[in-house]
C-alpha positions, 0 to 999 in steps of 0.5 A: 500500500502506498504512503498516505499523502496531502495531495491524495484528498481533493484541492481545498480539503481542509485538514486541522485539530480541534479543541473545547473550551472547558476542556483546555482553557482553565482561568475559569474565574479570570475576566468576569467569566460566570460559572457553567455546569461543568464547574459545579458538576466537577465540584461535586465529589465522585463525578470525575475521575481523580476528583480533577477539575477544569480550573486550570487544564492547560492553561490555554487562556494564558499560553495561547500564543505558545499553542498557536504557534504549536499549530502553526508548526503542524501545517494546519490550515484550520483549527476547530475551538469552541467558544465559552459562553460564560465568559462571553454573556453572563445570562440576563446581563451585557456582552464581557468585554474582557471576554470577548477580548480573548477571544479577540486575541486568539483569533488575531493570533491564528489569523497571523499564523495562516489559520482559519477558525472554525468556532463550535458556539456551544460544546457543552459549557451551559451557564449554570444560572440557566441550568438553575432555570430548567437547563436545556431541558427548558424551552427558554434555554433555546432562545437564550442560546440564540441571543448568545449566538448574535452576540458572537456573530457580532463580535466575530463574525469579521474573522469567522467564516465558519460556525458550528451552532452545536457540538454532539447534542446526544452527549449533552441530552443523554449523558446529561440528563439521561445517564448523569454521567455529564453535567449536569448529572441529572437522571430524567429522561423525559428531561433528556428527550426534551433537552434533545429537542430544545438543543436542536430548536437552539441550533435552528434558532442560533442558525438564524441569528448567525445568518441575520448577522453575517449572512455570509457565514458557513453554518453548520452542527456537528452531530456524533455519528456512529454505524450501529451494526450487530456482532453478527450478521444474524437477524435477530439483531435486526430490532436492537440496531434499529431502536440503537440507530434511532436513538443515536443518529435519526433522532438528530439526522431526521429532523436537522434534514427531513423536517420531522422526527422518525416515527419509530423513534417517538413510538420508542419513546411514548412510554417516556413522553408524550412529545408535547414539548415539539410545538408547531413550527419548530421542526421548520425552524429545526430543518434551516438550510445548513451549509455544512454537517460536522461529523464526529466519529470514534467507534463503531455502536455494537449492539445485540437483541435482548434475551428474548424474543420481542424484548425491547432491550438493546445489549452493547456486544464485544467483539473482541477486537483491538480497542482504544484506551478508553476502551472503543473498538478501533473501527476505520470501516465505520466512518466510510459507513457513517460518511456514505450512509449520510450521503446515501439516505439524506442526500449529498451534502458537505460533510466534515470529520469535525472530531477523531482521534484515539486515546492512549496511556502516553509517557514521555521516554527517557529521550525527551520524546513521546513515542504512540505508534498506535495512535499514528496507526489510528490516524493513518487508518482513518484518513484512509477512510476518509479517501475511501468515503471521497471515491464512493461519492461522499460530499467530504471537506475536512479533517479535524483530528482530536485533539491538539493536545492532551485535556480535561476529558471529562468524566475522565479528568485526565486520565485519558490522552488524546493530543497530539501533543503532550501536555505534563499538567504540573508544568503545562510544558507541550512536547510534540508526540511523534503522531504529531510528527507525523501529522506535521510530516503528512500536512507539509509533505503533501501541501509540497507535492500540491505546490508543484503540481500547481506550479507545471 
């Protein structure tokens, strides 16, 4: 097999790494910025792993530049971040202009360095105040997400051309609110469908108030997509992969571009809920024209039939295949699935690998380096299913590997890995990984070769 190259994705891919605010920014008290749901949640004992924080992370918020130029080095030509929103607009009060200033500063930065921003508005840092109002799971967060979206549209929107409204909606509904397992760790789930559709009304709004900004921004959301699929290809699975596939994808995917939610999935759900909160005219508002759709992809969803025939139950099936440090299996195959069934069902549209990466227990050796062959492998692996999605006809734009550099992983706290570059989090010292070699030697290799072929 040949070596991967750049100049093997068409002209004007976009290749980048991707971050989130909470993850990595810290100074979560610095320049009037009001509390979010993940600073009460990690302040609550048992929630995260390690008891860790996101007080300082990686102290992004002061050592921009440094990682900035951490980016240049890598060759990218984007970079996927999110905006914090209470650092921007404390719920019922004026725009922060300390900030805003912030993010004025990162974005002259990246702009210096030949890096286009790409901004998430909202990858799950809810002000805590709106929370206390009923949260996502309460029709006015909605509203008040739009009012936030115009906000930064105004203060950004001259350096910004790309905008996602939402990050994985099923994460911020389902873990949530659902499961617990994410702030705000409620464990109600008529909550959490409610929530899920009051994020996609939030992103349908926000998207109106972007374009009435800046109408000529490119909008879109980034949804984590997954191909559902049994350990075997006995149809007694058949049930479990579609309750799976509408309560992961459809849910989100069928409103976003048809306009209406899936029957099955609200036959699924009636024992929950009656749905009411769906009014009229939000399915409308919900299916805005979208310039892009950002996919996030990890691992494929495994899942087998209940004990007994006609059980409604949906088992999580090991197939006993090589897995990530977080323990997900390690399936390239699943992201061509994701990108061509995309395509396939509702119709061509730009798509973006918004996030994928893999986790992994990394050390710096002896020799000052940090040596992670496997999550080269992961890379290398994807990015040839990226190619292989492009030759079956998938609308396919962009790359955002995940992440820049080690975080706050949630629930995980720092325990899991993902950079590609190694953050000590005592000293906040960055070393390159050699996956980040890689990257760098990939990105500038082929931007090489695409120069001279331009240049004959």
């Amino acid at each position: 097999m040949s070596a991967l190259q750049r100049a093997d994705f068409p002209e004007g891919f976009s290749f980048g790494v991707a971050t989130a605010a909470y993850q990595i920014e810290g100074a979560v008290t610095a320049d009037a910025r009001v509390p979010s749901i993940w600073d009460t949640f990690t302040a609550s004992p048992g929630t995260i792993e390690n008891g860790d924080t996101g007080e300082q992370a990686c102290d992004h918020y002061h050592r921009y530049a440094e990682d900035v130029a951490d980016m240049r080095d890598l060759g990218i030509d984007a970079y996927r971040f999110s905006i914090a929103w209470p650092r921007i607009l404390p719920p019922g009060g004026r725009p922060n202009s300390a900030g805003i200033a912030f993010y004025d500063r990162l974005l002259d930065e990246l702009l210096a360095a030949g890096i286009a921003p790409w901004a998430t508005l909202y990858h799950w840092d809810l002000p805590q105040s709106l929370e206390d109002e009923g949260g996502w799971a309460a029709r006015d967060t909605a509203y008040r997400f739009a009012e936030y979206a115009g906000v930064a549209a105004q203060a950004f929107g001259d350096r910004i051309s790309h905008w996602i409204t939402l990050n994985e909606p099923w994460v911020s509904s389902f873990l949530g609110y659902a499961s617990g397992l994410h702030a705000p760790g409620r464990t109600d789930h008529a909550a959490a469908l409610a929530a899920a559709h009051h994020l996609m009304l939030g992103h349908g709004l926000a998207l109106q108030s972007l374009r009435a900004a800046r109408p000529a921004a490119h909008v879109g959301i980034t949804l984590n997509l997954t191909h559902v699929e049994g350990p075997d290809d006995r149809p007694l699975h058949a049930e479990a992969i579609r309750r799976a596939d509408a309560i992961t994808n459809r849910i989100f995917l069928d409103p976003l571009l048809r306009g209406r939610y899936p029957a099955d999935m609200l036959s699924d759900t009636a024992h929950v809920t009656d749905h009411s909160y769906v009014l009229e005219g939000d399915l409308e508002i919900i299916s805005g024209t979208i310039d892009f759709l950002g996919v996030n992809y990890y691992s494929p969803l495994v899942v087998t039939s209940g004990a007994y025939p006609g059980s409604a139950a949906i088992g999580i099936a090991d197939r006993r295949r090589p897995r990530s440090g977080m323990g997900w299996e390690i399936d390239p195959g699943g992201l061509t699935k994701t990108l061509t069934r995309v395509t396939r069902d509702y119709g061509p549209l730009p798509l973006v690998v918004t996030e994928n990466g893999s986790a992994w227990p990394d050390v710096v050796s002896d020799d000052g380096a940090v040596h992670d062959p496997d999550r080269t492998a992961y890379l290398v692996a994807h990015l040839r299913a990226c190619l292989d999605a492009i030759t079956e006809g998938v609308d396919l734009r962009g790359y955002f590997a995940w992440s820049l550099m080690d975080n706050f992983e949630w629930s995980h706290g720092y325990a899991q890995r993902f950079g590609l570059v190694h953050v000590d989090f005592a000293t906040q010292r960055r070393t390159r990984k050699d996956s980040g070699d890689w990257y760098a030697g990939f990105l500038t290799t082929g931007r090489a070769a695409t120069m001279r072929e331009a240049s004959r």
